[in-house]
N, C-alpha and C positions, 0 to 999 in steps of 0.2 A: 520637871522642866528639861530640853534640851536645847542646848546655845548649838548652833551653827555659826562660826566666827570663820571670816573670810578675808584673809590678807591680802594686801595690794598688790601692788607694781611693781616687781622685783624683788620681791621678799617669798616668805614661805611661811608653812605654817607653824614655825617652832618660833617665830613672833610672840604667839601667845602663852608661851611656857610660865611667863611669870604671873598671868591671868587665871591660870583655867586653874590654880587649888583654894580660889576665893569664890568659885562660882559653885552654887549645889547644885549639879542635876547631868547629864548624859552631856558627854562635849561630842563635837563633829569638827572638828579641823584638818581639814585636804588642802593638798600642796594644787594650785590652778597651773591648768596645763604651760606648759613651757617654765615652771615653777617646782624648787627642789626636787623631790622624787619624783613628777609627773613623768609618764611616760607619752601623753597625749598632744598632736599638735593641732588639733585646731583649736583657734586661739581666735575664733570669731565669738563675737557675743551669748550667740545661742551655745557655742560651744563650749565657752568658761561655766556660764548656769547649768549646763548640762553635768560639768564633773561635780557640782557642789551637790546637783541634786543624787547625784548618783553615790557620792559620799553618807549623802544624809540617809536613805535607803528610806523604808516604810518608817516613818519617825510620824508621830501626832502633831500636824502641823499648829492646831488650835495651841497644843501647850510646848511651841517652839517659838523662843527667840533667834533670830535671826544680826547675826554683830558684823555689819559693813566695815572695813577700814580703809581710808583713802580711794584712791580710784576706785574701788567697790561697791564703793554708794551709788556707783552709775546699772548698779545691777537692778536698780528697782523695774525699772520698764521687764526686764525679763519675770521678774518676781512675780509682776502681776500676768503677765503672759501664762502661768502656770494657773492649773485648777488648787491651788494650793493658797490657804493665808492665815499667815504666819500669824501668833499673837502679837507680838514688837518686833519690830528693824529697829535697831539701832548702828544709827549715822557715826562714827570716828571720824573725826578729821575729815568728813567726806569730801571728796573732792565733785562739788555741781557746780561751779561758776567757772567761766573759761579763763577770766582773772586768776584765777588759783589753780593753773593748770600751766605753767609756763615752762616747768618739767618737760610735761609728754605735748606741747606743744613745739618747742624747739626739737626734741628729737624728730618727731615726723617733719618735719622740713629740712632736716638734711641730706644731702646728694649720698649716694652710695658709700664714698669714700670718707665724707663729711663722720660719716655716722662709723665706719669702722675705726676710727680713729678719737669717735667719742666715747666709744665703745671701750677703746681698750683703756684710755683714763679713767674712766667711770669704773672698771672693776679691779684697776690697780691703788685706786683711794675708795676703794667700798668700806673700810673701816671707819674709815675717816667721814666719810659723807653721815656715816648712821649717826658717829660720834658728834655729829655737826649739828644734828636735830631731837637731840637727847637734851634734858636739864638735869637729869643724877649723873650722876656718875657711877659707872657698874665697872664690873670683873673685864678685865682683857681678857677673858675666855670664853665671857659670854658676848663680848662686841665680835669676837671674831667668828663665832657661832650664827649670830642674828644674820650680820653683815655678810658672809658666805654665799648667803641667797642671793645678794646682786652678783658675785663673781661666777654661779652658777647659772641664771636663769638666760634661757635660750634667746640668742641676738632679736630671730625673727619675729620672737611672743613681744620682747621689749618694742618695738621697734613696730609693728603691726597694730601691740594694744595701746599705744599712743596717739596712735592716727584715728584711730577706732573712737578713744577716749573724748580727743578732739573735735571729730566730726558732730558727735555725740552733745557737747554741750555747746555747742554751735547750733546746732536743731532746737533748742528750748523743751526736748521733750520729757526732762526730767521735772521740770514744773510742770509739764499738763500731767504727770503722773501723779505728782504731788498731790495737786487739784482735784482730782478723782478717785486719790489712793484711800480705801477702808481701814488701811491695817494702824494700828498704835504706834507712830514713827517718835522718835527722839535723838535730838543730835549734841555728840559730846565735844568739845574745843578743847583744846588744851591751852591755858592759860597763859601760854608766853608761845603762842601758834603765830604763825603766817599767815594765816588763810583771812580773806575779806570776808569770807561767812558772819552773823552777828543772828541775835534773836530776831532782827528784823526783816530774814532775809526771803525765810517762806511762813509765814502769818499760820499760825494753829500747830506747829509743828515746838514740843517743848526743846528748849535748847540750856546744855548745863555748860559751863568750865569744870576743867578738874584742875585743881591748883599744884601746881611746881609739875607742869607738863608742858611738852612740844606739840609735835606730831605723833611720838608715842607714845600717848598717855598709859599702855598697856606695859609699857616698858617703865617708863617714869616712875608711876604710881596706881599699879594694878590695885590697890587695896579701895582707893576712893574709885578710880573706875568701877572696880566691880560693887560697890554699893551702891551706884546712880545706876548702874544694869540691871539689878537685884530689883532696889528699889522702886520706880519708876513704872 
């Protein structure tokens, strides 16, 4: 099996460091343009799917899981745009309701100035933010590791892929994907989450909690995350 796991909004892919030695099989984890090492700027739709497929290289799509977190769940419309499918997506935390989007809803409505000066708060408490959405408690080496990615990732990808994000669950077209998607979807919550998401939100689609988690259930508690990945 290979996992393709795809980190959000201002993170990177060393997110999944505490996941990927409970998973068996080939990992694929790439930093999305405007995101830790990326050297890449476009930071349009087609453009983020493009570096993930481009990471992922000739991989057997039949026996690849596919691991969404947060904003990334909104990759599915591209997923299916692709002659590719996948055995399982799995939804993290995903972000599909515009309710649960207040993040990258506020930044894209900021004036120029609005925004460089949200900007510069937002990467001088990036400790603290991640620290804010965590339920363990970990190493100050590794919060200042995880967290790095917000003070690194490029203003414009932030700032761009929130507006993108926005527009996006404002369309409804992640339910008509829903509704026509073939592939084996599952969506994981973390049990002391924020998100309005609930089992009742899209009908046939399985939905787990992972218990003593937030938003990073891969940080929380990689060990029950990855047996509902495994499992499932």
């Amino acid at each position: 099996m290979t996992y393709v796991l795809v980190h959000g909004l201002g993170l990177s892919a060393n997110i999944w460091g505490s996941l990927i030695p409970f998973l068996d099989g080939d990992i694929v984890a790439a930093d999305l343009p405007g995101h830790g090492d990326s050297t890449s700027t476009d930071f349009s739709w087609k453009g983020l799917w493009s570096s993930v497929m481009d990471a992922a290289g000739l991989v057997d799509w039949s026996a690849t899981t596919i691991v969404l977190h947060s904003f990334a769940a909104s990759f599915i419309p591209e997923i299916y745009s692709e002659p590719i499918r996948p055995k399982k997506i799995v939804l993290i935390e995903g972000i599909l309701l515009l309710g649960d989007a207040a993040w990258s809803s506020s930044v894209s409505q900021l004036s120029d100035d609005e925004f460089q000066k949200w900007l510069f708060r937002f990467r001088s408490v990036s400790e603290m933010t991640l620290k804010s959405q965590l339920v363990s408690k970990q190493p100050k080496d590794k919060l200042v590791e995880w967290s790095n990615a917000f003070r690194i990732a490029d203003s414009d990808a932030l700032r761009g892929i929130a507006s993108n994000l926005n527009e996006r669950l404002s369309s409804g077209l992640i339910a008509q994907t829903f509704n026509r998607a073939e592939a084996h979807f599952i969506y994981v919550k973390g049990s002391r989450s924020r998100l309005c998401i609930d089992d009742s939100t899209f009908q046939g689609v399985p939905f787990y909690e992972i218990e003593n988690s937030g938003h990073f259930p891969m940080i929380d508690n990689p060990a029950g995350l990855a047996k509902i990945i495994l499992g499932t």
